[in-house]
C-alpha positions in Angstrom: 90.5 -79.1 2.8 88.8 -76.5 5.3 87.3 -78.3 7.9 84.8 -75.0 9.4 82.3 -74.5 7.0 79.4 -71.4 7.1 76.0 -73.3 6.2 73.2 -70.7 4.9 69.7 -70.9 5.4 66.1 -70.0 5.0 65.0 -67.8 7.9 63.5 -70.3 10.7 65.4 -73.2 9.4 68.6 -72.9 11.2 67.7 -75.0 13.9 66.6 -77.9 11.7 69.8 -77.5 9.8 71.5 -77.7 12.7 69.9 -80.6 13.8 70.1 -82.6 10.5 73.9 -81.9 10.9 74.6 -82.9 14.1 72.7 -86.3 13.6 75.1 -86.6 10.3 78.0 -86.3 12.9 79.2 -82.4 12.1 79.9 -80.0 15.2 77.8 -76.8 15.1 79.5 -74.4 16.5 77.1 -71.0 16.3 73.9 -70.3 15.0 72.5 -67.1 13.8 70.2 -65.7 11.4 70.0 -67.7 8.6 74.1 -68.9 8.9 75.7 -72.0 10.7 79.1 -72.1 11.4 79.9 -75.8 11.2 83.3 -77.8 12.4 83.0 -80.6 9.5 83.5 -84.4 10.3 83.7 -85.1 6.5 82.2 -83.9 3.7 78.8 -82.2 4.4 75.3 -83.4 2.7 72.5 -81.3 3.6 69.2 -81.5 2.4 68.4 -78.3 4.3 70.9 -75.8 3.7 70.7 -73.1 0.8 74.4 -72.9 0.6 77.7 -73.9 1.8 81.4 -71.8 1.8 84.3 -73.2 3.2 85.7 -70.7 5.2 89.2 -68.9 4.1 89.3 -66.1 6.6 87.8 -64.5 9.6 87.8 -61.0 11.5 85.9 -59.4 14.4 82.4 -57.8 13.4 83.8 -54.3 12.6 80.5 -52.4 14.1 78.5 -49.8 12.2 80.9 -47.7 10.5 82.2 -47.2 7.4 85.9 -47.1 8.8 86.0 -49.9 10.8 84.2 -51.6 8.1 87.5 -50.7 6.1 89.4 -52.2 8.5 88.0 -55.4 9.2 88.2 -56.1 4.7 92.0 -55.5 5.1 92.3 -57.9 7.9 90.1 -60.3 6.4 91.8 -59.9 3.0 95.3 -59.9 4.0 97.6 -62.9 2.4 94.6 -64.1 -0.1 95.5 -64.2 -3.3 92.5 -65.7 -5.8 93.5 -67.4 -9.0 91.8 -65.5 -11.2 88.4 -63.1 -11.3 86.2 -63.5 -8.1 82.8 -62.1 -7.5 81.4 -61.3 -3.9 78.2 -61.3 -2.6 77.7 -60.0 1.0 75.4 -59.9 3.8 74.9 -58.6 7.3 72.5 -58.7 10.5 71.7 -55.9 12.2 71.8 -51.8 11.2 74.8 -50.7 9.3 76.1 -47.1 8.1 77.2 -49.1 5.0 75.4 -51.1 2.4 76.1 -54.9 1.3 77.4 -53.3 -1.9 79.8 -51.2 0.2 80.5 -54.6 2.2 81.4 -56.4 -1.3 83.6 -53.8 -3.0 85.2 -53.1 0.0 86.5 -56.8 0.3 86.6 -57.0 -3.8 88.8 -54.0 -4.3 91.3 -55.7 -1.9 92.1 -59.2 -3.5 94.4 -58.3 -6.1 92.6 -59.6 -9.0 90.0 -58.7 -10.8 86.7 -57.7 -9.1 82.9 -57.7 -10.4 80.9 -55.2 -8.3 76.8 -55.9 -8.2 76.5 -52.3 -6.9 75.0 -51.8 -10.4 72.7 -54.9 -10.8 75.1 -56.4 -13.0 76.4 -60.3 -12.2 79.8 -61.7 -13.1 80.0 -63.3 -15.8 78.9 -67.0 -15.9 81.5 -69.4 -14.1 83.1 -66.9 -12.3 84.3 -68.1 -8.8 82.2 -66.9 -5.9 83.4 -65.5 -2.2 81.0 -65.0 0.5 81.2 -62.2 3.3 78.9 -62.1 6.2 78.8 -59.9 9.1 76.9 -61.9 11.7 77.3 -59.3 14.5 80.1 -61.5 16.2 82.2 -62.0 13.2 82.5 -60.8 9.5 83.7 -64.2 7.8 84.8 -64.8 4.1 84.0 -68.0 2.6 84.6 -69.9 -0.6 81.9 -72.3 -2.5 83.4 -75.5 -2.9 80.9 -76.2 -5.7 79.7 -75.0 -9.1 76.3 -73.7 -8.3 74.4 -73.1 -4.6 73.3 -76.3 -3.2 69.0 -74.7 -3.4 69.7 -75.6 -7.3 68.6 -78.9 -7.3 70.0 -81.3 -10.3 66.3 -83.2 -10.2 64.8 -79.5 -11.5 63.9 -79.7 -15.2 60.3 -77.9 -14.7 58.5 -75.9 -12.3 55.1 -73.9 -12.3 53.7 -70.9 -10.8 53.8 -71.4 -7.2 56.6 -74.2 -6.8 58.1 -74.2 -3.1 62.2 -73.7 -2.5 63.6 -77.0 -2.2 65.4 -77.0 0.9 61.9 -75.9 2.2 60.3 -79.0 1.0 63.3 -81.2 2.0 62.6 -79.3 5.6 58.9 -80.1 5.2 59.8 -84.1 4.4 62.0 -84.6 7.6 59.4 -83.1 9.7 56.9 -85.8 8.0 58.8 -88.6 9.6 58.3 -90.7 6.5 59.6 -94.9 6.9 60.4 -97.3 4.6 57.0 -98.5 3.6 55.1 -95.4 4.6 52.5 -94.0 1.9 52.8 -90.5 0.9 50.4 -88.4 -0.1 50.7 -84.4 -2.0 47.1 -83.9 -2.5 48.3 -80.3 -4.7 51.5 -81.3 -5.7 52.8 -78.9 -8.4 55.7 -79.6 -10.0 56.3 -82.6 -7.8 58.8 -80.7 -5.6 57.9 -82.1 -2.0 57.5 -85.6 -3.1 60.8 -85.8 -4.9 62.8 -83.5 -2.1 60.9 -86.9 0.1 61.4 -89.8 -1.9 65.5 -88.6 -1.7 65.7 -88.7 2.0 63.5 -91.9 2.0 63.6 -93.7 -1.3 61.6 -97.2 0.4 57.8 -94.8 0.7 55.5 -94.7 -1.6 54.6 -91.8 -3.3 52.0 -90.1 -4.4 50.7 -87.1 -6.2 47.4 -85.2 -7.6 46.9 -81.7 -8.9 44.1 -79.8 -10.9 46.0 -78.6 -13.0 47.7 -81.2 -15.9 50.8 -78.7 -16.8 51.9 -79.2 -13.1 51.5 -82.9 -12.9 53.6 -83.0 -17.0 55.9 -80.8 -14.7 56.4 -83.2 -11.9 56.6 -86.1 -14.2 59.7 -84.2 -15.5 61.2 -83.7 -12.5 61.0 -87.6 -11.0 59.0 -90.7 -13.4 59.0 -92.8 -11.0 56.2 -90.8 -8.3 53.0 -91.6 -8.9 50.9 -88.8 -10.1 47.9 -88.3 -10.6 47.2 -91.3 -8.2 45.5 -90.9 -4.8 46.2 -93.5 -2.4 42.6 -94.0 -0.1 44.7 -94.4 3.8 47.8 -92.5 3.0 50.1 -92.4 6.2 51.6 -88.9 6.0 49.9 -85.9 3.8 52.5 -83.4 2.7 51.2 -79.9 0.6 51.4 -76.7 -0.2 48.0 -75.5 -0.9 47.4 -72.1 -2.9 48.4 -68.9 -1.0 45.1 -67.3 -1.6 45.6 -67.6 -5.3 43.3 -70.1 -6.2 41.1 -70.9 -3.1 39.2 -68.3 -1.2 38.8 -67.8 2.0 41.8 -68.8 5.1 40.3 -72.0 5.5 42.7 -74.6 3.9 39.9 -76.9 2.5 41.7 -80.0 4.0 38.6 -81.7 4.3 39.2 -83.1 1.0 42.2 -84.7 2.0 42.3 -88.5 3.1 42.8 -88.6 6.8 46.4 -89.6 7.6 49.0 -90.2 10.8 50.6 -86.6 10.2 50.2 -83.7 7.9 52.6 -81.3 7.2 51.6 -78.2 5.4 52.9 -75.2 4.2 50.9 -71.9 5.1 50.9 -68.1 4.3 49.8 -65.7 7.1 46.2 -65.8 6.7 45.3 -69.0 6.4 44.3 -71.8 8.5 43.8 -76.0 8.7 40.3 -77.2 8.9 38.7 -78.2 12.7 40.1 -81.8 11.3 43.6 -81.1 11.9 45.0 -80.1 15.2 48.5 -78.6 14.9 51.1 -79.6 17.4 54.1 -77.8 15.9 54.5 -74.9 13.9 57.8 -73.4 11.8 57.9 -70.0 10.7 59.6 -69.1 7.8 60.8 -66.2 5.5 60.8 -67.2 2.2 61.1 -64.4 -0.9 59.7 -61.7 1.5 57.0 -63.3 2.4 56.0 -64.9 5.5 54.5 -68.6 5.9 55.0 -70.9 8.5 55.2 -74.9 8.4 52.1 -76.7 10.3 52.7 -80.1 11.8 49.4 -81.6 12.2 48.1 -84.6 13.6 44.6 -86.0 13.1 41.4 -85.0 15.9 41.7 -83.3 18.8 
């Protein structure tokens, strides 16, 4: 088994991914947007990460152009030989005189088997094995998935609702909680359950708790994880996790935390625009680029 590995990520979570890995006893060896490169100790669990690809291959960044692009997918190509059909999905920092399409079929085309292109919106066919190419501005890398499906595809998912946050996210969201065994937990907007379950897997001994106005979210979350308690409010919770309404439901910027219990820490999940009531001050912030959008994560702690 490969023992480097190329972690992907949300935008602004790469240092937290790096961080949950190195406590798991992995080597990070560079960090860039949204990609680790990672010197495994063992197999790699991460909470955090949107992907993993064991790396096959890897070649200087071959620049901006079009020829050295050509290059650099004959050097990175050169003595793989797939089993079968591969797709490729590609991606690159920085400004390019190619596209990612032009990235992927130029890598495709050079495999010697079978090659489903994107360029015209459509996806390999279900099953088909996935490669990864990134150009990171130091290195353009080639990567394998040593798993069925990306690791953001959570097993737990049965149901979600209008709104429901990326799992890795929330998973991001729980380890900044600091939630112990014995710790009371408390989504006071709690959709379709996804922060309370993504918490109650990195700290099963907490209790949890979730409320929602809305009862097709809470039938939602009781889908997703049975054993949370929903529609339950708990009156001294010791850590508040939520991801209020993006202007959706609630006007104003004011996150109307006030009717929230008070709590040791509150981490919450923001768009641009909106703010924490004078309750909460905010000691750490995260922010994130999620879908094209822009939130950030608030770490808040009770008074001033």
């Amino acid at each position: 088994m490969p023992t480097e590995f190329l972690v992907r990520t949300v935008t602004g979570l790469e240092d937290l991914t790096a961080a949950e890995l190195t406590e798991a006893g992995h080597r990070v060896v560079d960090v860039t947007k949204r990609q680790l490169v990672v010197a495994a100790a063992g197999p790699i669990t991460t909470r955090l990460a949107d992907d993993l690809f064991a790396v096959r291959a890897v070649v200087p960044d071959p620049g901006r152009t079009r020829d050295g692009l050509r290059r650099a997918a004959a050097r990175l190509t050169a003595g793989l030989a797939p089993d079968g059909p591969v797709g490729v999905t590609a991606s690159f920092t920085g400004t390019r005189n190619f596209s990612r399409f032009d990235v992927e079929d130029a890598v495709g085309a050079r495999l010697g088997r079978p090659y489903f292109s994107r360029r015209h919106g459509t996806p390999p066919p279900p099953g088909t094995p996935d490669l990864r190419v990134t150009l990171d501005g130091k290195a353009m890398w080639l990567g394998a998935r040593p798993h069925a499906v990306p690791l953001h595809r959570r097993a737990w998912r049965r149901a979600t609702v209008v709104g429901s946050l990326h799992p890795p996210v929330a998973a991001a969201m729980a380890r900044l909680a600091g939630i112990r065994p014995g710790h009371v937990v408390f989504d006071p907007c709690c959709g379709a359950g996804t922060l309370l379950v993504e918490a109650r897997i990195q700290v099963p001994g907490a209790r949890y708790h979730g409320t929602d106005v809305d009862p097709a979210a809470i039938e939602a979350a009781r889908l997703n994880d049975p054993a949370i308690g929903w529609r339950t409010e708990p009156e001294e919770p010791d850590r508040v996790l939520a991801n209020p309404p993006w202007g959706v439901r609630l006007p104003g910027d004011v996150v109307p935390s006030e009717r929230w219990p008070e709590a040791g820490r509150l981490v919450a999940i923001l768009g641009p625009e909106q703010r924490l009531d004078r309750r909460w001050t905010t000691v750490a912030e995260h922010p994130l680029t999620v879908a094209g959008r822009h939130p950030r994560i608030v770490v808040a702690l009770i008074g001033k």
